[in-house]
N, C-alpha and C positions, 0 to 999 in steps of 0.2 A: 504494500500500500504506500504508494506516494502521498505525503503530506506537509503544508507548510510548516515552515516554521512561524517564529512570533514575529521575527523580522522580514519573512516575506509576507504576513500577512501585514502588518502595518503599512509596507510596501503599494500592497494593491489599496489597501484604503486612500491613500495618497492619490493614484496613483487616479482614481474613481472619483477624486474631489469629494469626498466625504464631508459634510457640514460638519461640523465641530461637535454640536449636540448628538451627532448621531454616532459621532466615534467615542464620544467617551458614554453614552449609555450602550455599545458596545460593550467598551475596556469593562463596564460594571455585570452585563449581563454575564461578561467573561470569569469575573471572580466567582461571582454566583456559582455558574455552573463548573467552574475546576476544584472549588473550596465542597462543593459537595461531591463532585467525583473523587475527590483525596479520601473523603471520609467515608465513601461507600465502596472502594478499593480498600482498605483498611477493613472492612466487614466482612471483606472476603467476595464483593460482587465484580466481578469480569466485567470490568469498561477500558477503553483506547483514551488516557489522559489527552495524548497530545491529537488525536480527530479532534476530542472535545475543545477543549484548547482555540485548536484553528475553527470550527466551525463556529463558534461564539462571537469569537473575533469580526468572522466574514460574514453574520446572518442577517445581516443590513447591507449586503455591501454595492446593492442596485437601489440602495432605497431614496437615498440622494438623487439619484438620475428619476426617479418614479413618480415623486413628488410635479415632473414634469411632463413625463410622457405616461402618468397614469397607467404603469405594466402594474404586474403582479409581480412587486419583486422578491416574493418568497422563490416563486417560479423562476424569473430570469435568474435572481441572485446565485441557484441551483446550478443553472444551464451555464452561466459563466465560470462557474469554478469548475464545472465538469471538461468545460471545451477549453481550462487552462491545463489541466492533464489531470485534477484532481475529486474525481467522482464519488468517493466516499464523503468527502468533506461536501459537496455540492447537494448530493443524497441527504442528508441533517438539513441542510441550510431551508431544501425546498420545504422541509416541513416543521421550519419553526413555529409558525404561524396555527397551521393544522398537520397534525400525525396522520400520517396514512392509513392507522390502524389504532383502536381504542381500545384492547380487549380487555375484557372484566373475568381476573381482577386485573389489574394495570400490572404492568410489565416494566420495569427499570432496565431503559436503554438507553444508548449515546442521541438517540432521536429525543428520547422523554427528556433529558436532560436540558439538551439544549432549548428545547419549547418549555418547560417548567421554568426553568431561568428569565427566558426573556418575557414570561408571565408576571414576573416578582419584579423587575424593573421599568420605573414610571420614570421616563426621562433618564436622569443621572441617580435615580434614588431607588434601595430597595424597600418596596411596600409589601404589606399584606395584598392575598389574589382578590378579597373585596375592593380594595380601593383600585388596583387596576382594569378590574372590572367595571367600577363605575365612570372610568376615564372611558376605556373603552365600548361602553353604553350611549356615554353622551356622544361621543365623535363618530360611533359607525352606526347606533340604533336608532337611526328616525323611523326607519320603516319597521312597523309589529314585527314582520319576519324577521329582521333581523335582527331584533332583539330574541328573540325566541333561539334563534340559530346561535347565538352570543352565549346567552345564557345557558343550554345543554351543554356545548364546547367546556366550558368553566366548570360543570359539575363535572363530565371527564378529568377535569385538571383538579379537582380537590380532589379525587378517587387515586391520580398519582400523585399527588404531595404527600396523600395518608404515605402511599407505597413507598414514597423513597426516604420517608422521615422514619419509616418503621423501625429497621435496624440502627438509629444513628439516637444519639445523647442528642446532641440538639434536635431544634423544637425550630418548627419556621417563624417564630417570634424570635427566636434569639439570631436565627438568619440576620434577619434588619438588623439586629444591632452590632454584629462582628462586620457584614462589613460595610455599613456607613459608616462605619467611625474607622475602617481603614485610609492612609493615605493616598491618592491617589496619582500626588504630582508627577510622581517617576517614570508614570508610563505616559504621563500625558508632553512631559518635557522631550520624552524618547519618541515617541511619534510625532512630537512639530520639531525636530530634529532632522529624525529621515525626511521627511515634509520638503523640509529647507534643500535639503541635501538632493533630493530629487530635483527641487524646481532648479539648481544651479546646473547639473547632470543635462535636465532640455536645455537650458541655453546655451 
């Protein structure tokens, strides 16, 4: 399996013109979901740190272009990493948004992983799935159906919170507080870094 590293993922964010807010609610969905793969690897459950890792990183990473040409960038985000030679991390990406598959009871995979993570972060902040949820109501639920369709998605996703909190001491309450109160500057200095370094590289 071919996989990014931290520094080629940065790279393509760069590289994508990524807005600011969307790389660092990125960098945080990233912590999210590595800080709970370390601790469910440690339980004994078989997950790929470094897929999870890179896919975190890149599962925005058409979302800045989308904003304009209105794609589905779980979809392209997917197809772009696949047609850069890396299909497993693409395979995650397409289903941040929605899993390909829900089964009951939930299932702890590198897919669950990365879609529960970017559930728990609201912008640059990790929240409880209620408040993202009600963020995500007001901005895509005008129409009945879609809130309907919103709201079934969400009970699937407290069916694997239960699952992946199961084996672990922490509590998705304490989630929020280990890492908002992490530092963040290092990786944000290290990305407007290559940034810099990139844009001297074009000229």
């Amino acid at each position: 399996m071919k996989l990014p590293t931290k520094q080629d993922c940065y790279r393509m964010i760069c590289e994508m013109n990524m807005l600011d807010h969307i790389a660092i609610h990125s960098m945080q969905v990233c912590r999210v979901a590595t800080l709970l793969t370390e601790k469910l690897i440690e339980q004994g459950i078989d997950l790929n740190f470094d897929l999870i890792q890179a896919a975190a990183l890149l599962h925005d990473i058409t979302k800045t272009r989308s904003l304009q040409t209105k794609e589905n960038h779980a979809l392209t985000g997917g197809q772009l990493l696949a047609d850069r030679g890396y299909p497993e991390v693409g395979h995650l990406v397409r289903q941040h948004v929605r899993l390909d598959e829900y089964p009951h009871p939930a299932i702890v995979s590198e897919a669950a992983i990365i879609n529960y993570a970017d559930k728990r972060v609201l912008h640059d902040k990790v929240v409880p799935l209620k408040t993202r949820l009600d963020y995500i109501l007001e901005k895509y639920g005008k129409v009945p159906e879609h809130r309907q369709r919103i709201c079934r998605l969400w009970e699937k996703t407290k069916e694997l919170e239960e699952e992946i909190f199961r084996p672990l001491s922490l509590s998705p309450r304490n989630l929020t507080d280990v890492i908002n109160c992490e530092d963040r500057s290092l990786d944000v200095w290290e990305l407007q870094k290559l940034c810099g370094q990139l844009q001297v590289e074009i000229k």
